[in-house]
N, C-alpha and C positions, 0 to 999 in steps of 0.2 A: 296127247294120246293119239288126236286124229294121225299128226305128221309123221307118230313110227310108227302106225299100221302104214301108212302113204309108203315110207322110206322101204318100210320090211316088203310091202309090194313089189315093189321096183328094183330088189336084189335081187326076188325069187325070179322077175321077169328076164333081168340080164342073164341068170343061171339057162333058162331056158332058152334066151338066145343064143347060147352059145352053145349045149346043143343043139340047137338047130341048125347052127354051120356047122359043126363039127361033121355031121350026116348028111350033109349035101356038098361041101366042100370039094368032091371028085366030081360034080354034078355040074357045078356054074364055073362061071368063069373069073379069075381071080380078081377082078374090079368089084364084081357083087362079092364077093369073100371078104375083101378090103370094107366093103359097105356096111356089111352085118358084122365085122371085129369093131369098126370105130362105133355101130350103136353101141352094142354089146357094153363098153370102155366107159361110153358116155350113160349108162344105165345103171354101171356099178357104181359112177363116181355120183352121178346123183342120190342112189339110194343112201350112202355115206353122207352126204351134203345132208337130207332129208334125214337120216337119222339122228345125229349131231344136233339140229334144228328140235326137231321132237323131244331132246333130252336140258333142252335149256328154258329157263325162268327169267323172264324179267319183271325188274322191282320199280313201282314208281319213286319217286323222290318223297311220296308223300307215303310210304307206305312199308312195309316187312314183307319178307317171305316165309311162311311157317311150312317146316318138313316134315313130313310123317313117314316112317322107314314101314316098308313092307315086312321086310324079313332079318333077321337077326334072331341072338338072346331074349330071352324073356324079362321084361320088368321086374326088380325086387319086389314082393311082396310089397304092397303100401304106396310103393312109386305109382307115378300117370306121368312120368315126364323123363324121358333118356338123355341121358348125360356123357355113357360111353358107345354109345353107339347100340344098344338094344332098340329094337325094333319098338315101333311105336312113336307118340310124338317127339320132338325134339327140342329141346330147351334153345338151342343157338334159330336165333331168328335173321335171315338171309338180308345183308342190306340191300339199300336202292343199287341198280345193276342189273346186267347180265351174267348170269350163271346156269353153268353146263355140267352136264355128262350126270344129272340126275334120270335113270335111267327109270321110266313111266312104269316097268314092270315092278322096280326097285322104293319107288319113291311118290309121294302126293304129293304136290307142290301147291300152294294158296300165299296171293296174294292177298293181305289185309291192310286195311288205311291205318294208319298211326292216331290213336287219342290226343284230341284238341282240348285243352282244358284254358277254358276264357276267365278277361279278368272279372275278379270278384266270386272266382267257382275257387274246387279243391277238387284232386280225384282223389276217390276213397279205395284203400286196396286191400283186395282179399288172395290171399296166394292157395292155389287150390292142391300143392305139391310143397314139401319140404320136413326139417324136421318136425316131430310134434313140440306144442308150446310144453312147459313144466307146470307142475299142478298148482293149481289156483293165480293161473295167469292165464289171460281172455286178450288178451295184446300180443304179439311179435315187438320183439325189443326196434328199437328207431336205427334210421341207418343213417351214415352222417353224410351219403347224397341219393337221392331219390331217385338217377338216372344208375347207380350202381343197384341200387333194389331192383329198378325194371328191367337188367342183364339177366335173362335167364341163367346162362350160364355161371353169373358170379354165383347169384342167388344160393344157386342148390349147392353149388362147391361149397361156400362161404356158411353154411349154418343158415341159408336163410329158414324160416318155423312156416309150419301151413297154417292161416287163417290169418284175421285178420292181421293189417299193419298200422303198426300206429305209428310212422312217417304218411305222410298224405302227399299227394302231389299240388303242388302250387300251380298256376296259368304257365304253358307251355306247351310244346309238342312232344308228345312221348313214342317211342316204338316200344312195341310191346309184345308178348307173345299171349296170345286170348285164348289158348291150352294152359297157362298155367297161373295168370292174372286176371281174373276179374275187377273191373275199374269204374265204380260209381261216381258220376259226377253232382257233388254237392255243393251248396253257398258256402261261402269264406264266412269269417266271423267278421263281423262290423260293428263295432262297436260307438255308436252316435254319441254325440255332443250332448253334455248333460248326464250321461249313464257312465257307471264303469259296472267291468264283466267282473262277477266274483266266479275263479274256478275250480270246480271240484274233480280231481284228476283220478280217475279208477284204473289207471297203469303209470310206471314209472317205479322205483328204490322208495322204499318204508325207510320214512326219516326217523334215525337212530339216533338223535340226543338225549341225552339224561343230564338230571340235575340243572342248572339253570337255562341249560338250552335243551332239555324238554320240551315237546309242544304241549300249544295249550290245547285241553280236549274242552271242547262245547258240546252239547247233548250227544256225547258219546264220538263226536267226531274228531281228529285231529286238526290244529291250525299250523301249517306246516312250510315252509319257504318253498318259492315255484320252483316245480321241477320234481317234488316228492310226490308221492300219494299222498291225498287227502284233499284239503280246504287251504288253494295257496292263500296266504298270509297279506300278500300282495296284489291286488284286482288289476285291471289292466283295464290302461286309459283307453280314451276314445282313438280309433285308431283299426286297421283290419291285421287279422290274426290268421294263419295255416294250422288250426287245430282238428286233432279226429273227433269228429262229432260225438262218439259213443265213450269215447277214450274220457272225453273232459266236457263233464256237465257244465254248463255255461246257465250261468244267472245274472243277467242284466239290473242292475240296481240303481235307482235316480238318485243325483247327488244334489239336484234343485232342492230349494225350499219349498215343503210341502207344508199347506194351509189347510186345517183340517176345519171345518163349523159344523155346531149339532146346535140347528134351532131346527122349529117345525116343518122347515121346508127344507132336505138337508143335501147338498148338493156335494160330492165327492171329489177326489181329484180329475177322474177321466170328465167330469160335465155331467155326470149321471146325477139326474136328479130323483131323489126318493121322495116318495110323498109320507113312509110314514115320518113320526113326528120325532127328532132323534134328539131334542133337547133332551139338555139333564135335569131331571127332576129331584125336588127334595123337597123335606119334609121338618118343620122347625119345631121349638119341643112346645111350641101354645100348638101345634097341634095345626098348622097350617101347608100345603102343599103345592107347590106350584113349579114349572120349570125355569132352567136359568139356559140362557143363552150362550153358549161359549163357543171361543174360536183359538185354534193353539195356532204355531207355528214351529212347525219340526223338521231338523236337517238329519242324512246320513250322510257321514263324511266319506271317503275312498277308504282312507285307513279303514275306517271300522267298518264298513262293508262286509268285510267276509264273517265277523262277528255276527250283523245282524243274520246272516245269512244262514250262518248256524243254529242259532236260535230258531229263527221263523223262516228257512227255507225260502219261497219265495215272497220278497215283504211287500211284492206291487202285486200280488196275484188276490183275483178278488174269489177265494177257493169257495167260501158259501155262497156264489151267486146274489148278494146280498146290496151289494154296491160300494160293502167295506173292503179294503183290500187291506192283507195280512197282519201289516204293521199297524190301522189302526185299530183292528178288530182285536188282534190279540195282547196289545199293547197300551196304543194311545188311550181309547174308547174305555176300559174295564180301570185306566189308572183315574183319569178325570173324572169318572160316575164316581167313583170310590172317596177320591177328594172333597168331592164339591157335596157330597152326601153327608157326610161325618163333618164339615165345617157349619150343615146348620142346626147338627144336633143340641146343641148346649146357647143357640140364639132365638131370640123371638124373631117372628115375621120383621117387623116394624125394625128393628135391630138388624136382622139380618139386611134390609135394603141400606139402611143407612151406614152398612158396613162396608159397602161393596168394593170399594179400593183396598181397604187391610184384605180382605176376601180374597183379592184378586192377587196381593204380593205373597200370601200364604199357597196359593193354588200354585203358583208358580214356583214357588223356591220347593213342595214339596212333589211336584210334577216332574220337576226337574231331577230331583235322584233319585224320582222311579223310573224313569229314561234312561238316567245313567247303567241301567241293571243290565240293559240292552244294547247303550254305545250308541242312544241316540241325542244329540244334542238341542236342546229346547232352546227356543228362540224368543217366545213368548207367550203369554196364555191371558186371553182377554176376556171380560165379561162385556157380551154385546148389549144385553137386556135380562132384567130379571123380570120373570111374567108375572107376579102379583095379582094383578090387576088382569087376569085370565078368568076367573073365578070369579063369581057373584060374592062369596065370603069377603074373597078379599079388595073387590072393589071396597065393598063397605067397612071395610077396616084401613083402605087406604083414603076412604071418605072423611072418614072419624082424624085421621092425621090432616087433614087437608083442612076440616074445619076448625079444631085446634091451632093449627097453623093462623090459620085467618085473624083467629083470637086473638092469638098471642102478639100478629102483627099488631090488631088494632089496639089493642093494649098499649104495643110500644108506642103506637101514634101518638094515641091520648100521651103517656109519660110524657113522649115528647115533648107534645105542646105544652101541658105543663110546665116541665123544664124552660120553653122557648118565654113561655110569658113571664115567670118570673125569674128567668135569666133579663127581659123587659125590664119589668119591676126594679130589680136592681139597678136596672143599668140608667132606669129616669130617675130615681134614690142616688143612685151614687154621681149624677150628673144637678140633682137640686142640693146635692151637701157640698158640690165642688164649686156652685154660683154661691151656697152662703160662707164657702172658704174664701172665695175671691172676695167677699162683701167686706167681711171680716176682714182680710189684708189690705182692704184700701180701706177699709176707716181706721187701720192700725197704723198707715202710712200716713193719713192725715193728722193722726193725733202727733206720730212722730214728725211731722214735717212742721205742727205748729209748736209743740214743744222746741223743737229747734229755733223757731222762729222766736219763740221768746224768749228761749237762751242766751241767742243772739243779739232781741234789744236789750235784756239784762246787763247783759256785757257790755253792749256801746255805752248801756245807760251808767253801767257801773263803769266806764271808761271815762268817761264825756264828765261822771262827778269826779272822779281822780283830777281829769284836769281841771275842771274847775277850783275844786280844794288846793290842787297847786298854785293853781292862779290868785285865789285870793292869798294863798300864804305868801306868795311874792310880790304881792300889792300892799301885804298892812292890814288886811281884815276884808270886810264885808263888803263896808260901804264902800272903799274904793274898788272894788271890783265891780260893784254893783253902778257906780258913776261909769266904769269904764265901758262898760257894756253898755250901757244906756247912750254913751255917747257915740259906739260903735257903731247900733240901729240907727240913731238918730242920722248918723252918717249917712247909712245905706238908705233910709225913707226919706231923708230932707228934701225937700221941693223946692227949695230956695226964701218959704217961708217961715219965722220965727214963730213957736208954738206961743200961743195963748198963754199958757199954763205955767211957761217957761220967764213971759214977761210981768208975770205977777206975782211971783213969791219963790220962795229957795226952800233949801233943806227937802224932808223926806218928804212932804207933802206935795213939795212941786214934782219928787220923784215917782209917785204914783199916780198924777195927776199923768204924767208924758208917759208911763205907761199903757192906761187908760187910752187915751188920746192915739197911739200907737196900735193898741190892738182897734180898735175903732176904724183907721185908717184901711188896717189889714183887712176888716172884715167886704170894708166897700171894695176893697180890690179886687176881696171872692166873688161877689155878686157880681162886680162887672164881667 
């Protein structure tokens, strides 16, 4: 503005210089006339220079030009933004450059810097001009490039709707026109390691299947494939996302193994420790009461994510301030109290500890499909400690087992011994009947061994008479067999001397005199 009041100055000053020759021209002399025509020349061409100068805009490389018309037609009703040329702002935003003949009576001219959206942001867009949305739509339909949304000009040609968009702009450099976009910069969606996002979408086409691709409705909501309205179907992994924050509620959901325990110290997943006592208590039918110690462990998978989600909204949010958070509060916590309650109605105390493993695969197989009701998968469910022995009752009722115990052990001792001694007993009995079995078999073996033995001279002896009765029978009888024998010893004993007995008489009396005489002989041989 400064340079075409400068310019507009400096025509009006040429105008008067040139009357001022024109009126003295008969006056000087024609070198001064010459003088005053070349300022004169040099006054209008700069005022033109100076005006031209005045009517032009430059655009940095980083930046728009927005125009705003002084004068024209009148805006439609409802418009704030000119499209054919009515006065008022301008939808076409001026690029980087020089441009002219914007003439400062005609025209406002503003340079503005272009929107930076860095990584890990979104720009969020509100369009302050266009058509209206249709009824019960809170979104502008999505545009399938974000730099054609930010055209003013396409924009309003093309149907763009005033208010929100539910395209966003990703990290990049945007030109823009700040008459008819407003551009919030917001975080990107990030989705960590260990989480997936379950999303709930409030713009986008009502998914219209029936009959077996119907969706499924959960507490009134629909589960519906992404990209519908509703509860997509599909969570999305870890990983960053260009979603409109208002468009698509975002519920972050752990897909880790969560470890829940309710003893008296009861400590949650975030590390929060609660002091009250959050053991489960129960109560057996002798009328005993004391708490049980348990600990589960429970997964949400990806898939059934958006199921939990339906159900219990958000299942990590700890909404009572309490240190529960959703899932086990409305779930885990109210199924195991209920379990572990009714499995000690129909048990005694004493029974009930001594149950504790059936206890524990019951607790779990019936834990497990009350989980299932929610699409959460149990993993395990342990009894840490049954408290009994909490209670003065039940010390002395677990005394009373303790000393029973004792008894019974020493009881089996005693049996034992018993058993050990006269398993003893037997075994010095069954070791004195097997020395008077050996006794017995060796005077059986003696008796056979001398019965043998006399079997034996039996037979020589009944041999030894065979041959002799042979022998006498091939002799002739008696007595010559009886000479011959006589003279066979007499053979083997002779000394060289003639018996006595032999020189003084014959027949059978000299014969048993030389037998005599013979054993006689025999007997000095022994003694010598």
């Amino acid at each position: 503005m400064t340079l075409f009041v400068l310019g507009l100055a400096c025509m009006i000053a040429s105008i008067i210089a040139g009357i001022i020759w024109l009126s003295i021209r008969k006056k000087t002399e024609l070198a001064n006339g010459i003088g005053v025509l070349l300022l004169t020349i040099g006054l209008f061409v700069a005022s033109i220079v100076l005006g031209l100068v005045s009517t032009a805009l430059y655009v940095e490389d980083d930046q728009g030009g927005i125009i705003v018309k002084k004068f024209g037609t009148d805006l439609p009703s409802g418009k704030i933004i000119a499209t054919d040329g009515e006065k008022g702002p301008q939808a076409y935003v001026l690029p980087p450059g020089w441009h002219f003949f914007y003439w400062p009576w005609m025209y406002d001219l503003t340079a503005v810097n272009n929107i930076d959206i860095s990584q890990g942001k979104i720009g969020v867009v509100t369009a302050r001009d266009g058509v209206t949305l249709p009824d019960g739509e809170i979104f502008a339909e999505s545009w399938d490039s974000p730099n054609d949304m930010m055209d003013g000009e396409k924009f309003l040609s093309e149907g763009g709707a005033k208010g929100p968009q539910l395209t966003v702009l990703p990290p990049g450099q945007y030109r823009y026109n700040p008459r008819l976009f407003q551009v919030d910069v917001q975080e990107a969606l990030e989705v960590p390691i260990g989480t997936v996002a379950v999303i709930k979408a409030n713009a986008g086409e009502a998914f219209k299947g029936e009959g077996e691709t119907a969706p499924d409705i959960v507490n009134g909501v629909p589960i519906v494939p992404n990209g519908f309205r509703g509860i997509w179907n599909n969570a999305l992994t870890p990983n960053a996302y260009y979603l409109h924050p208002d468009a698509y509620k975002v519920t972050l959901v752990k897909t880790v193994k969560r470890v829940y325990s309710y003893t008296a110290s009861h400590v949650n997943n975030e590390g929060n420790k609660n002091k009250q006592d959050n053991s489960i208590r129960v109560r057996t039918k002798d009328g005993f009461e004391f708490p049980v110690d348990v600990r589960v462990s429970v997964k949400v998978s990806a898939e059934n994510a958006p199921y939990v989600v339906a159900m219990l909204a958000n299942p990590d949010a700890d909404q009572n301030k309490d240190g529960f958070d959703e899932l086990e509060n409305r779930a885990v916590l109210p199924s195991l109290r209920s379990i572990f309650r009714n499995s000690a109605e129909d048990k005694e105390a004493l029974g009930y500890v001594s149950s504790r493993s059936t206890i524990e695969q019951s607790a779990f197989e019936l834990f497990e499909q009350d989980m299932d009701k929610f699409k959460i998968n149990v993993d395990a469910v342990y009894i840490a400690d049954i408290g009994l022995d909490k209670s003065e009752e039940g010390k002395r009722l677990l005394q009373t087992q303790t000393d029973k115990k004792i008894a019974e052990k020493e009881q089996e001792t005693y049996e034992e011994q018993e058993r050990a001694e006269m398993a003893r007993a037997n075994v010095v009995k069954a070791k004195e009947a097997a020395d008077q079995e050996k006794l017995k078999e060796a005077a059986k073996a003696k008796i056979d061994i001398a019965q043998s033995e006399a079997s034996a001279k039996i037979a020589l002896a009944e041999g030894e008479a065979t041959a002799y009765t042979k022998k006498m029978d091939a002799l002739g009888g008696v007595d010559n067999f009886v000479k011959l024998e006589a003279l066979r010893m007499i053979s083997e004993q002779w000394n060289g001397e003639v018996p006595t007995v032999l020189a003084g008489g014959s027949g059978q009396a000299n014969l048993d005199a030389l037998v005599a005489t013979m054993l006689k002989q025999e007997a000095k041989n022994q003694n010598k």
